[in-house]
PAMAR-854988 format. One line per 5 residues: number of its first residue (from 1); their letters; for each residue x, y, z of N, C-alpha, C. Coordinates in steps of 0.05 Angstrom, whole numbers, padded with zeros to 5 digits. Layout:
N
NUM	A	X,Y,Z,X,Y,Z,X,Y,Z; ...
This chain:
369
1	XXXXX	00075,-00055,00498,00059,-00033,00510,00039,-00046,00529; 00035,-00037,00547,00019,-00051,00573,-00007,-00039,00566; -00033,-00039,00586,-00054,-00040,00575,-00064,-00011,00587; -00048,-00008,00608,-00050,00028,00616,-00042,00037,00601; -00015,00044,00592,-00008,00057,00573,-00022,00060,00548
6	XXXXX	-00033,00037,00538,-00056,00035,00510,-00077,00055,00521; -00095,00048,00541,-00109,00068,00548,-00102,00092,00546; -00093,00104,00563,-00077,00132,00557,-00075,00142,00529; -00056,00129,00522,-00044,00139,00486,-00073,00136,00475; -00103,00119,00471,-00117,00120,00459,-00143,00139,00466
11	XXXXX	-00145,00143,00493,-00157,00165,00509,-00142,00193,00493; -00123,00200,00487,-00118,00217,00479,-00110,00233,00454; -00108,00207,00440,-00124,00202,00412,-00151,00212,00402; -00163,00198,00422,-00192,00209,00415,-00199,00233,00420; -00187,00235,00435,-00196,00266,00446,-00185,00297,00428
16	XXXXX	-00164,00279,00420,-00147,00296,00391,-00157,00297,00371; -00173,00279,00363,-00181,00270,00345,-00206,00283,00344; -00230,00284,00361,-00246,00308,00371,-00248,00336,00374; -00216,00340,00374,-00206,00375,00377,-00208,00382,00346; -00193,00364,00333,-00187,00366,00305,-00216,00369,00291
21	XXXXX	-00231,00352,00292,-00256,00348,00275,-00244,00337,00247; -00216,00323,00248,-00211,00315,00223,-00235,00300,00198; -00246,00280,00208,-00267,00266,00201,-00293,00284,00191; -00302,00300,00203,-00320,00320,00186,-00308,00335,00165; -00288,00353,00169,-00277,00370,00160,-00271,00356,00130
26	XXXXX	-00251,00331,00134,-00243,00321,00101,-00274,00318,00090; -00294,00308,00107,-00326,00294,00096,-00334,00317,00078; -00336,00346,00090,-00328,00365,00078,-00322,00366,00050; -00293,00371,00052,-00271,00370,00025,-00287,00352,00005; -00288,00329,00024,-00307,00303,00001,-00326,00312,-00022
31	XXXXX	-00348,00324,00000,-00374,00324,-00014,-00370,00356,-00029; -00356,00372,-00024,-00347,00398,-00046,-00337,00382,-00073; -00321,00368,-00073,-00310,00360,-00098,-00323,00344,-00105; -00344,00321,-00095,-00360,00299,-00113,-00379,00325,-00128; -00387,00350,-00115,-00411,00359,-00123,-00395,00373,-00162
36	XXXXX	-00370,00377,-00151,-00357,00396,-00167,-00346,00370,-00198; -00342,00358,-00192,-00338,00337,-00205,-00362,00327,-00219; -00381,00310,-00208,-00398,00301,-00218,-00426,00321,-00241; -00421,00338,-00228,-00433,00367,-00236,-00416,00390,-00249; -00403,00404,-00270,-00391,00419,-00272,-00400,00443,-00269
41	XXXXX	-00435,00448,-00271,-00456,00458,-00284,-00451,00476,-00251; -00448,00466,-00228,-00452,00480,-00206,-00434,00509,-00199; -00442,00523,-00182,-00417,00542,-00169,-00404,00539,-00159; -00381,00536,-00179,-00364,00519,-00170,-00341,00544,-00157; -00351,00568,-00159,-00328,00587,-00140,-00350,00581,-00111
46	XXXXX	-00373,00570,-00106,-00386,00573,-00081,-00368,00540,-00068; -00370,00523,-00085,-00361,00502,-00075,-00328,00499,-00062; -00310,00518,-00079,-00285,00521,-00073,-00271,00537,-00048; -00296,00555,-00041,-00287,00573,-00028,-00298,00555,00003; -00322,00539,00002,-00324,00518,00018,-00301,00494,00027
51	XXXXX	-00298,00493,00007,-00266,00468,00006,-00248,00486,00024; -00246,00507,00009,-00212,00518,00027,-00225,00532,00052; -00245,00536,00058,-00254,00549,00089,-00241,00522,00104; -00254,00501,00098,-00252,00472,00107,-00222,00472,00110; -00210,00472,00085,-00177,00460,00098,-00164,00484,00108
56	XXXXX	-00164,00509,00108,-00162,00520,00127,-00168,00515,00151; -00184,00503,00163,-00191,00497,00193,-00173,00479,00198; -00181,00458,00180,-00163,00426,00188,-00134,00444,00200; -00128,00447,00170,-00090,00456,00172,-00081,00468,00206; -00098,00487,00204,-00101,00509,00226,-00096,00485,00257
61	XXXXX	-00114,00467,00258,-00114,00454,00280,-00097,00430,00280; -00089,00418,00248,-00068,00399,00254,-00033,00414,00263; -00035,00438,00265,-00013,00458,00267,-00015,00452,00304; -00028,00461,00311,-00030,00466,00335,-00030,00436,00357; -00023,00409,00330,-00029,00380,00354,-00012,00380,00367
66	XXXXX	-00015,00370,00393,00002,00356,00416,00018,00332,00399; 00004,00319,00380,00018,00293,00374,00038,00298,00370; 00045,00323,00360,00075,00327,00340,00100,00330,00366; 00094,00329,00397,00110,00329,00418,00107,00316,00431; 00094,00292,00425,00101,00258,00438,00125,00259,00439
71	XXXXX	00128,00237,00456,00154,00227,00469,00160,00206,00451; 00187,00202,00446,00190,00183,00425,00178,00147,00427; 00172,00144,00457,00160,00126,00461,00123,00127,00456; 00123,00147,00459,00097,00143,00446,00092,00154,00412; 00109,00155,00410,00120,00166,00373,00111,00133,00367
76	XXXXX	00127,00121,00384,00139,00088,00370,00110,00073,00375; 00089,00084,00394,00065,00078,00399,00047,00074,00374; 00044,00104,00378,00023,00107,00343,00036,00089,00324; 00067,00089,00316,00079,00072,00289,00062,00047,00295; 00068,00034,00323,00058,00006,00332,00028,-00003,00319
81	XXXXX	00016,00013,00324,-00017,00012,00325,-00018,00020,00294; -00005,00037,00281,-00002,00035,00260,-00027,00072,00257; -00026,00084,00269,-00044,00115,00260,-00026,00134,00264; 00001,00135,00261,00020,00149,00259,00012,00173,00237; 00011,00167,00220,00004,00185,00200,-00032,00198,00201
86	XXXXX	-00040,00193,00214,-00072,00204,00225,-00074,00232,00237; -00050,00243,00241,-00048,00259,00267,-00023,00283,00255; -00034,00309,00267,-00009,00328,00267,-00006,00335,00235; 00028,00347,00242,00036,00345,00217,00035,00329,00187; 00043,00303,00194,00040,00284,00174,00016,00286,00168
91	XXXXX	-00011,00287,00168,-00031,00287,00164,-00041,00303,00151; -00032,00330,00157,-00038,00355,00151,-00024,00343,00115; 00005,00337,00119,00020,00336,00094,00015,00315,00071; 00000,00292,00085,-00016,00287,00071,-00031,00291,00051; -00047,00312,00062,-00062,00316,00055,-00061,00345,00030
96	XXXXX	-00049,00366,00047,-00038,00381,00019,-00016,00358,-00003; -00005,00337,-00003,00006,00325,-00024,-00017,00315,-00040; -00041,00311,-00033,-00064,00301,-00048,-00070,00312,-00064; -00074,00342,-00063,-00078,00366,-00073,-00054,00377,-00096; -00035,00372,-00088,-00014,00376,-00106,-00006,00366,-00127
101	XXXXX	-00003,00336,-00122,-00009,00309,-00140,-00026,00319,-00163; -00051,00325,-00149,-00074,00326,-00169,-00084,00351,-00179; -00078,00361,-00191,-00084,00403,-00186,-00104,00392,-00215; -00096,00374,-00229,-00110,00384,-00249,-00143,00364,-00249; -00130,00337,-00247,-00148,00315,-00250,-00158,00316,-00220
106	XXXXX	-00185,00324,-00213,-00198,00328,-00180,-00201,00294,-00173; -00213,00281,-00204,-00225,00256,-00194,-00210,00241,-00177; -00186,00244,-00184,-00160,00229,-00176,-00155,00238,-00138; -00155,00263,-00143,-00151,00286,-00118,-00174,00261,-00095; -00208,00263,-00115,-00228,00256,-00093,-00225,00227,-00082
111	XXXXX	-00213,00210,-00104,-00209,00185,-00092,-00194,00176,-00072; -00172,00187,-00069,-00157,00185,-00052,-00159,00199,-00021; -00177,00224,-00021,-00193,00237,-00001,-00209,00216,00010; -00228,00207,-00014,-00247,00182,-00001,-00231,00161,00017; -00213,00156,00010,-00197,00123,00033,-00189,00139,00040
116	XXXXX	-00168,00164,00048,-00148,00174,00073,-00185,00176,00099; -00207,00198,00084,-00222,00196,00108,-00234,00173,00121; -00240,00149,00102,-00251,00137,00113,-00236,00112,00129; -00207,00118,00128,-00187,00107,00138,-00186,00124,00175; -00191,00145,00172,-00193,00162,00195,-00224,00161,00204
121	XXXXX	-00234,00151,00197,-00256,00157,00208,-00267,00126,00222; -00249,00110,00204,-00244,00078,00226,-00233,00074,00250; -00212,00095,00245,-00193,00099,00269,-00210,00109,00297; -00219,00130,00286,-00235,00149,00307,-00256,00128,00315; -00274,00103,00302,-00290,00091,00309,-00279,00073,00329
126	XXXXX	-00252,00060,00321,-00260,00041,00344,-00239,00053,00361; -00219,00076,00366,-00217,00086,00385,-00234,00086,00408; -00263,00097,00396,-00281,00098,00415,-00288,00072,00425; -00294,00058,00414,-00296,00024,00419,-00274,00016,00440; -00261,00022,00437,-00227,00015,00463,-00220,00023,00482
131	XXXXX	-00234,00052,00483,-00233,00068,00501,-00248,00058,00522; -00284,00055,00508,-00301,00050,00521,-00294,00025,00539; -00288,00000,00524,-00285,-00027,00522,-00261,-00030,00554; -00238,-00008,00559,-00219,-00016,00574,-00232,00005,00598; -00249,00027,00599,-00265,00036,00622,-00277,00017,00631
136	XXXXX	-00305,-00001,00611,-00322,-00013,00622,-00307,-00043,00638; -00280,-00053,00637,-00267,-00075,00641,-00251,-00061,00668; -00252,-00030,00681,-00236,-00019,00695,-00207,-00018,00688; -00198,-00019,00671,-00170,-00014,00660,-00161,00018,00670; -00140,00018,00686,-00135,00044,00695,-00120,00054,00670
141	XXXXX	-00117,00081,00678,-00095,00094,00653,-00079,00108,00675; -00051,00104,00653,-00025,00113,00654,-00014,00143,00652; -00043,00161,00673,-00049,00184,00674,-00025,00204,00688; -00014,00216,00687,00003,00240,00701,-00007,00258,00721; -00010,00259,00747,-00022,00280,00769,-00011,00295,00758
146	XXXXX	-00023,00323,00771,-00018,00348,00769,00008,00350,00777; 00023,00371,00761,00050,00369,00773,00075,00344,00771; 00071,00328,00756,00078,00305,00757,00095,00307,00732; 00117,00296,00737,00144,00292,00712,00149,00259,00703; 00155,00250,00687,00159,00219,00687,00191,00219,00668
151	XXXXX	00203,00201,00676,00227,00198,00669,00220,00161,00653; 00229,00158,00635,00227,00137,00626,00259,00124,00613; 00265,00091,00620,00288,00095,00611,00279,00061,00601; 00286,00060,00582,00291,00034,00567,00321,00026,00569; 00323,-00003,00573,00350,-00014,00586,00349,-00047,00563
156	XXXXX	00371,-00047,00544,00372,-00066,00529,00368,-00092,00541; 00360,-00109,00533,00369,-00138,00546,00389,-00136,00536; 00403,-00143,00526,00423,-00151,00515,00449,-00152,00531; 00444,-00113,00541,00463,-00093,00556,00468,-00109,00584; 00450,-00119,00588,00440,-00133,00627,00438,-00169,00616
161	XXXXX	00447,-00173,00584,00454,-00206,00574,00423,-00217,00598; 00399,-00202,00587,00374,-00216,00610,00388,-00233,00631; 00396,-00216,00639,00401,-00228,00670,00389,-00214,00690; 00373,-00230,00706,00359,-00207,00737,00390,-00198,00746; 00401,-00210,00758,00426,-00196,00774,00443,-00177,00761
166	XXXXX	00443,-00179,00733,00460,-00157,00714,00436,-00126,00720; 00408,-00139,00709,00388,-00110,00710,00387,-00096,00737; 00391,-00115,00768,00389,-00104,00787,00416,-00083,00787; 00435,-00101,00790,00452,-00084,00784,00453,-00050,00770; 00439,-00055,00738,00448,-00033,00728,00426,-00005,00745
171	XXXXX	00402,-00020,00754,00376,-00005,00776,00398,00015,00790; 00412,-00003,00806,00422,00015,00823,00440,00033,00808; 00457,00025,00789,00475,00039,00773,00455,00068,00765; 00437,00069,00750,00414,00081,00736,00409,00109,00767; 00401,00095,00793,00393,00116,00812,00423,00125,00823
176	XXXXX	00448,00121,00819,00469,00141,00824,00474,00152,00795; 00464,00149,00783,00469,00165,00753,00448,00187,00755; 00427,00185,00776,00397,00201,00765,00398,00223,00798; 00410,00214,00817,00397,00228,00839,00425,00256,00841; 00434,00258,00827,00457,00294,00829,00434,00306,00812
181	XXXXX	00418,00308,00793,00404,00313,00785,00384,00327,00801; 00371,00304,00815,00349,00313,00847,00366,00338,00859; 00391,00330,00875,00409,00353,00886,00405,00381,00870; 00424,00382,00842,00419,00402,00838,00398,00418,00818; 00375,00410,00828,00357,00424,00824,00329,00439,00853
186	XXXXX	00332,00417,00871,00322,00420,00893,00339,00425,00922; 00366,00418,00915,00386,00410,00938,00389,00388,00952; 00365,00366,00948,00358,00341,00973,00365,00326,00951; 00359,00298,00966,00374,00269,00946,00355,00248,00962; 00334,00260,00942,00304,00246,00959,00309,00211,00945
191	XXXXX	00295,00186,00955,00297,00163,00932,00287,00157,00910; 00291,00152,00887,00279,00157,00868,00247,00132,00870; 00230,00146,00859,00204,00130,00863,00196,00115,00834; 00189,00094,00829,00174,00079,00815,00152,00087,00801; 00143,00101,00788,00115,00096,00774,00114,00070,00761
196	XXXXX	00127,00053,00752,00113,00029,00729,00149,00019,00721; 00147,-00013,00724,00163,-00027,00704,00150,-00045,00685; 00157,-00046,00667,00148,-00061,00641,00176,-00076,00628; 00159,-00112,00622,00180,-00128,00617,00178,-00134,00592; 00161,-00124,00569,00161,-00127,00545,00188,-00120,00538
201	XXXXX	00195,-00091,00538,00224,-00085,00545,00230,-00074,00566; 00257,-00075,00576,00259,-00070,00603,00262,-00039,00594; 00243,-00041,00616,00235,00004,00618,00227,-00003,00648; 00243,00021,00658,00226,00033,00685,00218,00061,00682; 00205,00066,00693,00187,00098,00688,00189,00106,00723
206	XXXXX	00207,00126,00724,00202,00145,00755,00192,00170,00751; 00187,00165,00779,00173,00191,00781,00185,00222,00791; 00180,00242,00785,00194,00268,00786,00180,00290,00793; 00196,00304,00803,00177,00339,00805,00185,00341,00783; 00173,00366,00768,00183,00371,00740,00207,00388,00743
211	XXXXX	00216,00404,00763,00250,00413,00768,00268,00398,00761; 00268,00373,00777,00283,00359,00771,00290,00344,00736; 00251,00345,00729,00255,00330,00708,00269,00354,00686; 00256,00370,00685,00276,00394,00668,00302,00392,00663; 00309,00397,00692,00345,00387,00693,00358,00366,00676
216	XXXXX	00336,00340,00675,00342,00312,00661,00339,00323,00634; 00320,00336,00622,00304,00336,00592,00328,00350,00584; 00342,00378,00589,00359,00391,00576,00377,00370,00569; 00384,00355,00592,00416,00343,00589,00413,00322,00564; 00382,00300,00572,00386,00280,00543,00395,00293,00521
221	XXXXX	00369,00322,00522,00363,00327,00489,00399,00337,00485; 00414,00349,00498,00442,00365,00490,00457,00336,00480; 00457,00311,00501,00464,00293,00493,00467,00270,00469; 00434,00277,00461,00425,00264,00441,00436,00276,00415; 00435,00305,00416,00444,00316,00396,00477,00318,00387
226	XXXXX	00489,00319,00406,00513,00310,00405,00517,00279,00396; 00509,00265,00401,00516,00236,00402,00510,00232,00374; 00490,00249,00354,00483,00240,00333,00510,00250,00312; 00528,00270,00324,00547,00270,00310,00572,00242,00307; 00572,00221,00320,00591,00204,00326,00576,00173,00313
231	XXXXX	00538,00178,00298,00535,00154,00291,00545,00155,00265; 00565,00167,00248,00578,00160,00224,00610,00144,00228; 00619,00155,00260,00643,00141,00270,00625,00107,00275; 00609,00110,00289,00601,00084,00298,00598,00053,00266; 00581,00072,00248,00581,00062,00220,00609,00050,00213
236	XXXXX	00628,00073,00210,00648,00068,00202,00654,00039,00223; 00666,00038,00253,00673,00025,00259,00667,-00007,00253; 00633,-00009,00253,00618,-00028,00253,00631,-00045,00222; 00635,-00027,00197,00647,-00040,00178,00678,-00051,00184; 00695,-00039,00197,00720,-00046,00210,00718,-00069,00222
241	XXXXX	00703,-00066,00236,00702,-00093,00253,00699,-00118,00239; 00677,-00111,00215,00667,-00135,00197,00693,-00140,00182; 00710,-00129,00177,00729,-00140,00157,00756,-00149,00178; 00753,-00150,00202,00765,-00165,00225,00787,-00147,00232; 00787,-00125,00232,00814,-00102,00230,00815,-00107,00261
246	XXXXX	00845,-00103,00274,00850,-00113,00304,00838,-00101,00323; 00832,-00101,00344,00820,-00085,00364,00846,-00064,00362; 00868,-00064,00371,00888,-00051,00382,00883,-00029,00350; 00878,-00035,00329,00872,-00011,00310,00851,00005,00321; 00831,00005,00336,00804,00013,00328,00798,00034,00356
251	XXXXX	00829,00030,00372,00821,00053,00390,00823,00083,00375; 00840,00086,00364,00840,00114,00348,00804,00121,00344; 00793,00104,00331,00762,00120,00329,00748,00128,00353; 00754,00102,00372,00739,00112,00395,00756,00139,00408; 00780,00142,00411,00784,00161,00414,00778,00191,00407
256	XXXXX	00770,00190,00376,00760,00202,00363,00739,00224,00373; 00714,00193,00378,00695,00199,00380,00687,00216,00409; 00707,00198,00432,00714,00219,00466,00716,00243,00448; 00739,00252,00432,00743,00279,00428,00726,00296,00422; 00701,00286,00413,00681,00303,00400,00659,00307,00424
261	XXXXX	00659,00283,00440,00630,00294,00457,00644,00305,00482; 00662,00291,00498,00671,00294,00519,00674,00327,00531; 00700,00339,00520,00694,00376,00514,00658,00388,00520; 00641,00372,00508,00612,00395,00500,00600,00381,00528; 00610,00355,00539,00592,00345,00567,00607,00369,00585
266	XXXXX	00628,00366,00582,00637,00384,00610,00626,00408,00600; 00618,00424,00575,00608,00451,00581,00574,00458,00587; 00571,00423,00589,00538,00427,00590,00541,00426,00623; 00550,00410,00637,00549,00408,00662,00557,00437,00682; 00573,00456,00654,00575,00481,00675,00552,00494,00668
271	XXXXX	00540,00487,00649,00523,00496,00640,00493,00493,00661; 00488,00470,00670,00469,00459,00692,00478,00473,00720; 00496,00476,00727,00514,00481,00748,00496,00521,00746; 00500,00530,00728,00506,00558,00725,00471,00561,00726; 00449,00551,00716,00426,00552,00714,00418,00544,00732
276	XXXXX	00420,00531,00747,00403,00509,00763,00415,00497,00795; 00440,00517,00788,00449,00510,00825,00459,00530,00844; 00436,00552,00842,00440,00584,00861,00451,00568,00875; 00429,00554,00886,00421,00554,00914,00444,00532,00932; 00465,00519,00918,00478,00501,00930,00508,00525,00939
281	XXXXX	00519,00514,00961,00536,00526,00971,00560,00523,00953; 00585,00551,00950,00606,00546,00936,00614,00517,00937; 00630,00505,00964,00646,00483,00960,00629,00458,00949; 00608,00461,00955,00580,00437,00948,00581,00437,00913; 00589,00462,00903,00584,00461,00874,00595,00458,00870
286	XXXXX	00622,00454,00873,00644,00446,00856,00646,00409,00852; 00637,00401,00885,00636,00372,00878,00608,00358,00860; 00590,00378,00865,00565,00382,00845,00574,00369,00812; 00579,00397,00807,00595,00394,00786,00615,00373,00771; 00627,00360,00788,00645,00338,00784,00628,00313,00786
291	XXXXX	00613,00316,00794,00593,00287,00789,00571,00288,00774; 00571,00312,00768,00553,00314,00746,00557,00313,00714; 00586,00311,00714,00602,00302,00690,00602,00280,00692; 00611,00267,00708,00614,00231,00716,00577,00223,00701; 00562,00231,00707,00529,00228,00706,00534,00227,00681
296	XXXXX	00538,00246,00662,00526,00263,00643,00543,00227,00620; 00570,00227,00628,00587,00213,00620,00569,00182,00615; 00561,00180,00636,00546,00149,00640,00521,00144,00623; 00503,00175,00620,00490,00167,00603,00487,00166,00570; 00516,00184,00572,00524,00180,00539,00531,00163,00525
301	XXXXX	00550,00147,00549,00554,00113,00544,00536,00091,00543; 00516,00099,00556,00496,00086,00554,00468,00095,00532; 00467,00113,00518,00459,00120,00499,00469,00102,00469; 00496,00102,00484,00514,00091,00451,00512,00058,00455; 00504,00048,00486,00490,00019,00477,00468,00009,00477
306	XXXXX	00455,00040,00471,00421,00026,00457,00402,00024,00479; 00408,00049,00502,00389,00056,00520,00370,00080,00511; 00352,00082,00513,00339,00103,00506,00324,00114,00542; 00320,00146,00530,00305,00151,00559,00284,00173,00548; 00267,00181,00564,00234,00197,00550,00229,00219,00568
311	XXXXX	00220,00229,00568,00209,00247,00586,00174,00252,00577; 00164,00250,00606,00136,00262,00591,00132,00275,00622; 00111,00295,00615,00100,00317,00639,00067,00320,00639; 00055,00330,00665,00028,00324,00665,00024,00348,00651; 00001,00353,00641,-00005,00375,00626,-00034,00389,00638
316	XXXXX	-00039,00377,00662,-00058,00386,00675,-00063,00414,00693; -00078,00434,00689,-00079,00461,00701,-00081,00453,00730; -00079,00467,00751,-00098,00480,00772,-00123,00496,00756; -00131,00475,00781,-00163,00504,00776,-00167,00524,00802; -00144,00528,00824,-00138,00557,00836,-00141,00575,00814
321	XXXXX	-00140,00594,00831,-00135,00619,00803,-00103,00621,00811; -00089,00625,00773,-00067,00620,00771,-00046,00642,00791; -00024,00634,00799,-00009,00645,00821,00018,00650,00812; 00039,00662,00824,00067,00665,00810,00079,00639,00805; 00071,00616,00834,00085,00591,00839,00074,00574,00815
326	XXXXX	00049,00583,00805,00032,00557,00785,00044,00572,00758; 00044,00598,00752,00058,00602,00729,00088,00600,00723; 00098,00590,00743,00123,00579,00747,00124,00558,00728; 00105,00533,00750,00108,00504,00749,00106,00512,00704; 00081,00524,00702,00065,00516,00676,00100,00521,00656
331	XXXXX	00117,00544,00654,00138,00546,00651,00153,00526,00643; 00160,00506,00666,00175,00495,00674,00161,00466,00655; 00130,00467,00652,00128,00437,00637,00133,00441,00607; 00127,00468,00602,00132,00479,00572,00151,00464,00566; 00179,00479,00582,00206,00475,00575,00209,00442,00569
336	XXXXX	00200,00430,00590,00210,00396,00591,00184,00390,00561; 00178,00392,00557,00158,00387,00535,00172,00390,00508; 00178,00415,00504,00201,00425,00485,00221,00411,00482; 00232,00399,00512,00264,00388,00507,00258,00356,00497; 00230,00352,00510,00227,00320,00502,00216,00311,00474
341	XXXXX	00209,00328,00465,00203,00329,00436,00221,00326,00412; 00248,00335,00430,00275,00335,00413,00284,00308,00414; 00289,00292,00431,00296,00271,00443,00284,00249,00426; 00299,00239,00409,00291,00219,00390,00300,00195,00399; 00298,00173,00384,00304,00138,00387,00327,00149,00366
346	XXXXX	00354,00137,00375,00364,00134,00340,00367,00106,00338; 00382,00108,00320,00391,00080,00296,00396,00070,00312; 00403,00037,00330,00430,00026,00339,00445,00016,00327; 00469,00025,00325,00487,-00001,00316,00510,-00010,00336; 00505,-00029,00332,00517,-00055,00357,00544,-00044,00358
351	XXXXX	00573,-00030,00352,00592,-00028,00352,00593,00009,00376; 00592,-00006,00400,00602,00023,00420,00625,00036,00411; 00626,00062,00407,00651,00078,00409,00650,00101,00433; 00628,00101,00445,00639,00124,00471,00647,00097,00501; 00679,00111,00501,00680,00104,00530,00687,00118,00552
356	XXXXX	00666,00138,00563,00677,00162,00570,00679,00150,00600; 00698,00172,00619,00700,00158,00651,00679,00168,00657; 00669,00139,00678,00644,00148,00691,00647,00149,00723; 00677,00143,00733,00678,00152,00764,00708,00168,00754; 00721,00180,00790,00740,00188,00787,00758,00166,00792
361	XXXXX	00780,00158,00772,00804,00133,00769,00821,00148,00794; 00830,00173,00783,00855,00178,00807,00838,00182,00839; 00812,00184,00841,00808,00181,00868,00805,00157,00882; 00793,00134,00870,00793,00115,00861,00825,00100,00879; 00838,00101,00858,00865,00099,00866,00875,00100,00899
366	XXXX	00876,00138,00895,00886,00136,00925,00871,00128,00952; 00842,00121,00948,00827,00108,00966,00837,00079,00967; 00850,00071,00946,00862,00040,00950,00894,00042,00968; 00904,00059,00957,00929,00056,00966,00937,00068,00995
């Protein structure tokens, strides 16, 4: 993770972390139960009804976090830094398991309240400390303009055997896989632009209108979900292989596995076609269409060797007063937000079984002959 990016993800942390009031609110919970505990003698229906005002709020606002629709790269962020569980849901669950655990014995309940807050309340400290620390050093952040879509694609070494000439290569591969996309959503086949490469792992991050990026978010997430049906073929294979069974056996699975996604790419692509391409002329859609299977194809195969790709969108208003065109855009980041939230990392395992076509063979052909 580069040092913009840290910024960012911790800028917005804090600021979550601020919305929430997690750190008071448990301080709260705390000091109801030491009083109730250490004291039995107290009102203790005044103290309880304090407690649950309290986790009522928390709950209320850990419901409502942004964290819980990170991008899986920044999912893998928080794991990194290790406050994954600080935030959102998990937190929230946490925290009623505390409660559950303990219905009877509180002391037990309060101890463990004591380290989760003061575990969060470290976090929130030197958040602030890092935040401050990479402003005062000018550390920019890895901020989103208004209007702004980001496409993120992680590219194995392995896949490109770290080679510059294999990665250049797959670059270019990557922008004829990405620009029918631009087409049918805008009609143009503008060049795709750069926001940021990072060599920790090879990721490039472009940049997008969010039309376009929409277009991309549906297709991973349909992709991703599909593809999760074929990692029990992949399992299976991966043991085949270990016990040295012939290649010439092992096409049947992969075949298999074409049979299951291949069918649902072509009905997503009429599917993109039917949503998202009024505006292209009949004969234009039909070749639309046919390359947009070829697309759809490339990135499924490349899903199955341990590419991952992200989506994130700016989440920033206008401050016009809102318009048909701005409640459009806002629409439009919803959706990509929604679809990128679905869009998980899965498992890899090293044994490919999709080999779907990714140009046309018989055109192919008669251009040779």
């Amino acid at each position: 993770m580069n040092t913009t990016k840290l910024h960012i993800i911790a800028k917005t942390l804090k600021n979550e972390m601020a919305r929430t009031g997690s750190v008071n609110l448990l301080g709260t919970v705390v000091q109801t139960l030491e009083r109730e505990v250490n004291d039995p003698r107290q009102q203790q229906q005044q103290l309880q009804n304090q407690r649950s005002e309290a986790l009522k709020t928390l709950y209320t606002r850990l419901k409502e976090s942004p964290v819980d629709n990170y991008s899986p790269a920044w999912r893998d962020a928080l794991e990194e830094i290790g406050v994954s569980d600080q935030f959102g849901a998990i937190l929230e669950k946490r925290v009623r398991g505390i409660f559950e655990r303990n219905k009877i014995t509180l002391q037990s309940a309060l101890e463990e309240l004591k380290q989760l807050r003061a575990k969060i309340a470290s976090t929130q400290s030197n958040l602030e400390t890092l935040v401050s620390s990479l402003e005062y050093f000018s550390v920019g952040e890895d901020e989103l303009g208004k209007d702004e879509c980001e496409v993120g694609v992680v590219i194995p070494r392995k896949y490109v055997k770290g080679n510059l000439k294999e990665f250049g290569s797959e670059l270019v591969e990557l922008e004829k896989t990405l620009l029918v996309f631009s087409e049918l959503a805008t009609g143009q086949r503008e060049p795709l632009e750069i926001r940021q490469i990072s060599s920790s792992e090879l990721s490039i991050f472009l940049d997008y209108l969010p039309e376009i990026g929409l277009c991309i978010a549906v297709s991973i997430e349909r992709i991703v979900a599909l593809y999760k049906q074929v990692l029990e073929i992949k399992k299976l294979k991966k043991e085949l292989v270990k016990q040295k069974v012939p290649e010439r056996h092992l096409k049947g699975i992969e075949e298999h596995a074409a049979s299951l996604v291949a069918p649902e790419i072509k009905v997503l692509a009429k599917e993109l076609i039917e949503n998202y391409g009024d505006h292209l002329e009949q004969g234009r859609k039909k070749e639309v269409l046919t390359e947009l299977q070829f697309s759809l194809n490339k990135l499924a195969n490349r899903i199955d060797r341990g590419f991952n790709i992200e989506l994130r969108v700016s989440t920033t208003e206008s401050d016009e007063k809102k318009n048909e065109k701005s409640q459009s855009n806002s629409s439009v980041k919803k959706r990509i937000m929604k679809s990128a939230a679905k869009i998980e990392y899965l498992d890899q395992i090293n044994e490919p079984v999709l080999y779907l076509p990714e140009k046309n063979e018989e055109s192919d052909e008669n251009g040779k002959s």
